[in-house]
N, CA, C and O atoms as a GROMACS GRO file, in nm:
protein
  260
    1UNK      N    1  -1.368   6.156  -7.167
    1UNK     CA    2  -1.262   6.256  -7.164
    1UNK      C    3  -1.174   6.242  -7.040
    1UNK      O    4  -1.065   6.298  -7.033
    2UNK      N    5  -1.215   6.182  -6.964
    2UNK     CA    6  -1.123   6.198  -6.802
    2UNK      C    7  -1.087   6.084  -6.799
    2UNK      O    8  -1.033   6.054  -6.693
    3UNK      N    9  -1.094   5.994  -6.884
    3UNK     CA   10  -0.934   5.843  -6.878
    3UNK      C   11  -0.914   5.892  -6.950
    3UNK      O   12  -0.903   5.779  -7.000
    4UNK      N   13  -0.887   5.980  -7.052
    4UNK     CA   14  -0.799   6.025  -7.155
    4UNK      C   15  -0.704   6.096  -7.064
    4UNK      O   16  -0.586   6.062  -7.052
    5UNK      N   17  -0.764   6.206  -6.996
    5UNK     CA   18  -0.654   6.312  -6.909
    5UNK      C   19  -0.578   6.209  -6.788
    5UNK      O   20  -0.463   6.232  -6.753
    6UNK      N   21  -0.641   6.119  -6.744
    6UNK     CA   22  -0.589   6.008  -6.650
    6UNK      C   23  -0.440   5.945  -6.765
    6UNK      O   24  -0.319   5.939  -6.744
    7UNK      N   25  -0.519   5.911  -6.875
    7UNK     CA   26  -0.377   5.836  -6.900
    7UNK      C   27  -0.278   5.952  -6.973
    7UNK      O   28  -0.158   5.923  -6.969
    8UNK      N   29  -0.306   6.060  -7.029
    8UNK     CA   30  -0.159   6.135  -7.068
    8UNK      C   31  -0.119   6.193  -6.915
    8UNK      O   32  -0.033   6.280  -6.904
    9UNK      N   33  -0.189   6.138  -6.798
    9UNK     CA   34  -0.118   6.210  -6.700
    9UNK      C   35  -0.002   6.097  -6.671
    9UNK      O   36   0.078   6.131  -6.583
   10UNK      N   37   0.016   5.998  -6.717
   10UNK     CA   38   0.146   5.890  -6.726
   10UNK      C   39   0.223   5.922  -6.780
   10UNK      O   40   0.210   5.958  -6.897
   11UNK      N   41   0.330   5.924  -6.718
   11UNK     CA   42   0.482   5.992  -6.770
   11UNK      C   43   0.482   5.876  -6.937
   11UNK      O   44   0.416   5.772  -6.926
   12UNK      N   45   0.527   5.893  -7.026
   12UNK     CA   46   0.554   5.833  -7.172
   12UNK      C   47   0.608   5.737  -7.186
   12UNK      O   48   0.574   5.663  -7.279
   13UNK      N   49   0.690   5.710  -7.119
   13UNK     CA   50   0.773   5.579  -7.140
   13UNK      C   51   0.727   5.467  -7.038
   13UNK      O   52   0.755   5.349  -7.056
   14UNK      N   53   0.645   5.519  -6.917
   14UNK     CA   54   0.552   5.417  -6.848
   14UNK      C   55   0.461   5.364  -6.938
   14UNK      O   56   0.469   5.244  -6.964
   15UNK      N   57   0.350   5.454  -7.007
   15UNK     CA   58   0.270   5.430  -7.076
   15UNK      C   59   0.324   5.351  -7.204
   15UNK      O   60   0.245   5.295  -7.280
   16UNK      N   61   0.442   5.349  -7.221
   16UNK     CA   62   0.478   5.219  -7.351
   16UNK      C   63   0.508   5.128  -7.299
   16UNK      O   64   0.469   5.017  -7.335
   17UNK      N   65   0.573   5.145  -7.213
   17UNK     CA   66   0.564   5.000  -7.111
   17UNK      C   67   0.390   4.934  -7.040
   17UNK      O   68   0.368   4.850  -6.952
   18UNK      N   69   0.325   4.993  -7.100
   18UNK     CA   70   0.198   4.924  -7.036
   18UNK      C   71   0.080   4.867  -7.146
   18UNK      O   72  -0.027   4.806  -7.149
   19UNK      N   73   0.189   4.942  -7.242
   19UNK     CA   74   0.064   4.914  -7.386
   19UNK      C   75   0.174   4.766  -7.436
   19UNK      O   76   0.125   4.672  -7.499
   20UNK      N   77   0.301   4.768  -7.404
   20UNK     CA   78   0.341   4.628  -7.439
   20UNK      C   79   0.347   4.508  -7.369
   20UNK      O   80   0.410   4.406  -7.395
   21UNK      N   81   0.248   4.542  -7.246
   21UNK     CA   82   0.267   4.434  -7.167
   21UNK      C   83   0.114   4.407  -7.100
   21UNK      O   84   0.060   4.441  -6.995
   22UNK      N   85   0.068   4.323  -7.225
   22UNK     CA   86  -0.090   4.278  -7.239
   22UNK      C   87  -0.112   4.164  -7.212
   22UNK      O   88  -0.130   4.084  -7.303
   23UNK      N   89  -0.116   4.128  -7.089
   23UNK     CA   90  -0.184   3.905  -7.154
   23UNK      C   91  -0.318   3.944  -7.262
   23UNK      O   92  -0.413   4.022  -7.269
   24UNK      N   93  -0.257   3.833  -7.336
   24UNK     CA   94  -0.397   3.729  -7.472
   24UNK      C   95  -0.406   3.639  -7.397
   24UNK      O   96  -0.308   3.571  -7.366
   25UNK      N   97  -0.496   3.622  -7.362
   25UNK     CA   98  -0.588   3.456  -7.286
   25UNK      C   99  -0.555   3.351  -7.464
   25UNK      O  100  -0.511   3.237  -7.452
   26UNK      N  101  -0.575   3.391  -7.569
   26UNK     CA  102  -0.552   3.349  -7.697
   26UNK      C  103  -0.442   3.306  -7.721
   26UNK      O  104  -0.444   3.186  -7.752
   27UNK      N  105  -0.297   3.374  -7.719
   27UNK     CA  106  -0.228   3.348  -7.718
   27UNK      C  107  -0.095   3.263  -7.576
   27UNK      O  108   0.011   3.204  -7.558
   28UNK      N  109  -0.209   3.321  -7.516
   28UNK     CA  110  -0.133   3.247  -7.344
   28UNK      C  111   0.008   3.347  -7.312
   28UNK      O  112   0.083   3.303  -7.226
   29UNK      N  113   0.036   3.448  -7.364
   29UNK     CA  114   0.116   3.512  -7.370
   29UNK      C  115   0.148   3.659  -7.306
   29UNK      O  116   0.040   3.715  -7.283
   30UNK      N  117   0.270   3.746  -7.268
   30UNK     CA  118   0.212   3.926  -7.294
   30UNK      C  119   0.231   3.954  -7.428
   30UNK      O  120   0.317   3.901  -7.498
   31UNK      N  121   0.142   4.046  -7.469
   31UNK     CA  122   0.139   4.068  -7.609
   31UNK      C  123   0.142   4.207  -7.559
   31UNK      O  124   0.147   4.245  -7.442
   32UNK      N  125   0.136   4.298  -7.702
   32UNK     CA  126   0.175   4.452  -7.679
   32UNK      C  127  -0.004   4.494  -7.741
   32UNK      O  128  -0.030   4.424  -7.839
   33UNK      N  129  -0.116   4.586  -7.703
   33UNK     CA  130  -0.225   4.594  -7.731
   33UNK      C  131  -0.212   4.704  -7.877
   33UNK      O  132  -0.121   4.787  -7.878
   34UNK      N  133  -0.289   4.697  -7.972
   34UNK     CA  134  -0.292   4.792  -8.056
   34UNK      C  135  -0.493   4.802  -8.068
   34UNK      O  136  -0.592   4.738  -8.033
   35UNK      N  137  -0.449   4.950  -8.156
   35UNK     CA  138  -0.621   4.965  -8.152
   35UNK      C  139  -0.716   5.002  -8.068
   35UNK      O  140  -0.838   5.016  -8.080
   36UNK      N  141  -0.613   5.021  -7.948
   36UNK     CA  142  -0.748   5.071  -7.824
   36UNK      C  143  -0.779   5.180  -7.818
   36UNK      O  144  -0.726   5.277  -7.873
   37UNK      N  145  -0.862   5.177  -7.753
   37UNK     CA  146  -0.946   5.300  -7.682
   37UNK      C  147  -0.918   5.330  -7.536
   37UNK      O  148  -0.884   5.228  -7.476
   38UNK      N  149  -0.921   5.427  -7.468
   38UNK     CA  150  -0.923   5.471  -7.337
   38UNK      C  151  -1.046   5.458  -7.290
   38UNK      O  152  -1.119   5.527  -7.361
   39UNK      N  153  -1.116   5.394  -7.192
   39UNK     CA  154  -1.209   5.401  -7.126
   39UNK      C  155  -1.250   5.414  -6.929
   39UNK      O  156  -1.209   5.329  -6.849
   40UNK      N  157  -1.307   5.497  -6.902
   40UNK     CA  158  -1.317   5.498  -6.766
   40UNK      C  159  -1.327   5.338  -6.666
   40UNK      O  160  -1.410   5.255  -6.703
   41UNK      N  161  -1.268   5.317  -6.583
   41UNK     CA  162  -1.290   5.212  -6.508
   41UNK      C  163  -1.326   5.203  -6.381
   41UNK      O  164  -1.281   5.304  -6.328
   42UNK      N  165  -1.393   5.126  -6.289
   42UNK     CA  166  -1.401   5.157  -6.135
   42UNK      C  167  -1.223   5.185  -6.082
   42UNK      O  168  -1.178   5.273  -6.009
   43UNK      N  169  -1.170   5.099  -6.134
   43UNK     CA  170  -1.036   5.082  -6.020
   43UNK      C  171  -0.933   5.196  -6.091
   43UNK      O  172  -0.822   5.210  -6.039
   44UNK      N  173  -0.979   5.303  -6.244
   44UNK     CA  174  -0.909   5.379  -6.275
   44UNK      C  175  -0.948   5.384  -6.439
   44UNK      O  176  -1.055   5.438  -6.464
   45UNK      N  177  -0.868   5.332  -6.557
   45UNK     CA  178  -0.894   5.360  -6.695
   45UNK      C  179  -0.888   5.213  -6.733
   45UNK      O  180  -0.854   5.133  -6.646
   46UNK      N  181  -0.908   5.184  -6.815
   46UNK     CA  182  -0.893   5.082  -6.900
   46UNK      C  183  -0.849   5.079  -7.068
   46UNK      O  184  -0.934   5.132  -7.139
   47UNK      N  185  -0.764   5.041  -7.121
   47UNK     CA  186  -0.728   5.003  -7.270
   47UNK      C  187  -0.774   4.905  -7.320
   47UNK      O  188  -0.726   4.793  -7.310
   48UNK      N  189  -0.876   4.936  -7.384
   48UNK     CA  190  -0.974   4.798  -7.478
   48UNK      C  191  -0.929   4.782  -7.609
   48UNK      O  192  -0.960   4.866  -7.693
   49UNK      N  193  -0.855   4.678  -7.640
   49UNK     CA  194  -0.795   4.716  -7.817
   49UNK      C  195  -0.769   4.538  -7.838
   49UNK      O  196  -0.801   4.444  -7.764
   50UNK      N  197  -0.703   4.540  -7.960
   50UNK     CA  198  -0.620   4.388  -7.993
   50UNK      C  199  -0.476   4.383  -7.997
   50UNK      O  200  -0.383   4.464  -8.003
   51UNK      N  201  -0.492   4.256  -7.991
   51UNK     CA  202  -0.359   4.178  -7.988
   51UNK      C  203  -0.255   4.163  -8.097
   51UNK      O  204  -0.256   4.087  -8.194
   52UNK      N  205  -0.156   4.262  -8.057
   52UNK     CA  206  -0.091   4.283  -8.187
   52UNK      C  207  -0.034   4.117  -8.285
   52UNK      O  208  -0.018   4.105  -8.406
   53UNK      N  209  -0.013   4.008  -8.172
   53UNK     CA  210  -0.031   3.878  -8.250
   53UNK      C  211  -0.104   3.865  -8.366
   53UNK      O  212  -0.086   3.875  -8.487
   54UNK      N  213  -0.256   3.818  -8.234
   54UNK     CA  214  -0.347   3.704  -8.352
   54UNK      C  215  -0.480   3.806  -8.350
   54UNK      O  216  -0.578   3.780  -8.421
   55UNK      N  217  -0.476   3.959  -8.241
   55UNK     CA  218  -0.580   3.972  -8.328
   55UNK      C  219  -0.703   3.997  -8.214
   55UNK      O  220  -0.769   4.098  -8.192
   56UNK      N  221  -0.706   3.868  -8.152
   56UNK     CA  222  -0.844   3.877  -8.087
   56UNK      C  223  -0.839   3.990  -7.969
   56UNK      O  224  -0.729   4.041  -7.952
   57UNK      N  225  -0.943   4.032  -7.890
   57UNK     CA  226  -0.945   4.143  -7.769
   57UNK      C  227  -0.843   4.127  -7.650
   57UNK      O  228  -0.799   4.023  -7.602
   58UNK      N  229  -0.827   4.209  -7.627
   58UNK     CA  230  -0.762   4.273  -7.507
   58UNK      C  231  -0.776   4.327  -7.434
   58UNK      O  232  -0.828   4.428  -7.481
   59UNK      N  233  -0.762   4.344  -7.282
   59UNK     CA  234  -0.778   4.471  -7.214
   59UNK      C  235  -0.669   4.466  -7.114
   59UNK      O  236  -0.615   4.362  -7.075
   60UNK      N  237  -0.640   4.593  -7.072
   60UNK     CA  238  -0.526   4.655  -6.998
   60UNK      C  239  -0.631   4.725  -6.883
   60UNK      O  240  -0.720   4.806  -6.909
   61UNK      N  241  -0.601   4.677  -6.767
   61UNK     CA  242  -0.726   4.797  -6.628
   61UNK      C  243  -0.532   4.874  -6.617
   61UNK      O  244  -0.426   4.813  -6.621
   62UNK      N  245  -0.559   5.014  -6.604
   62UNK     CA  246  -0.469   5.060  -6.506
   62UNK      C  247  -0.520   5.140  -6.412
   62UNK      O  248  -0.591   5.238  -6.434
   63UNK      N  249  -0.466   5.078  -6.245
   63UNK     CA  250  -0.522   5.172  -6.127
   63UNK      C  251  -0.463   5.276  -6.127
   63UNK      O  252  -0.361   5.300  -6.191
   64UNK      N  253  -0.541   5.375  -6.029
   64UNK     CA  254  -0.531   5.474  -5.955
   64UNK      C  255  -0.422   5.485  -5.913
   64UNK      O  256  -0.390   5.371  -5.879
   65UNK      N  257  -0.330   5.561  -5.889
   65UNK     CA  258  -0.247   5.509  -5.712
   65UNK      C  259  -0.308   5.649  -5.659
   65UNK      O  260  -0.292   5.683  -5.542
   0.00000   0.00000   0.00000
């Protein structure tokens, strides 16, 4: 529940800017993440989902400030 309140505490249009700007180690690319989840992280939350490409995993860490 508290990377959930961490990430709607991101103004909206940051937060689309962070879900479209994913490296795929797969694709060698930024890809945009779909499918994730919010999860707690040491350095802040994390977005665990796929690659709106090809598919395979993803993750997004976003810190603290």
């Amino acid at each position: 529940m508290e990377a959930n309140k961490k990430w709607l505490s991101i103004p909206e249009d940051f937060r689309k800017k962070l879900i479209g700007n994913v490296r795929c180690t797969h694709c060698n690319d930024v890809v945009t993440i779909t499918d994730f989840i919010i999860v707690d992280h040491p350095a802040g939350i994390m977005l665990d989902g796929k690659c709106k490409n090809c598919g395979n995993k993803v993750v997004r860490v976003v810190e603290d400030i």
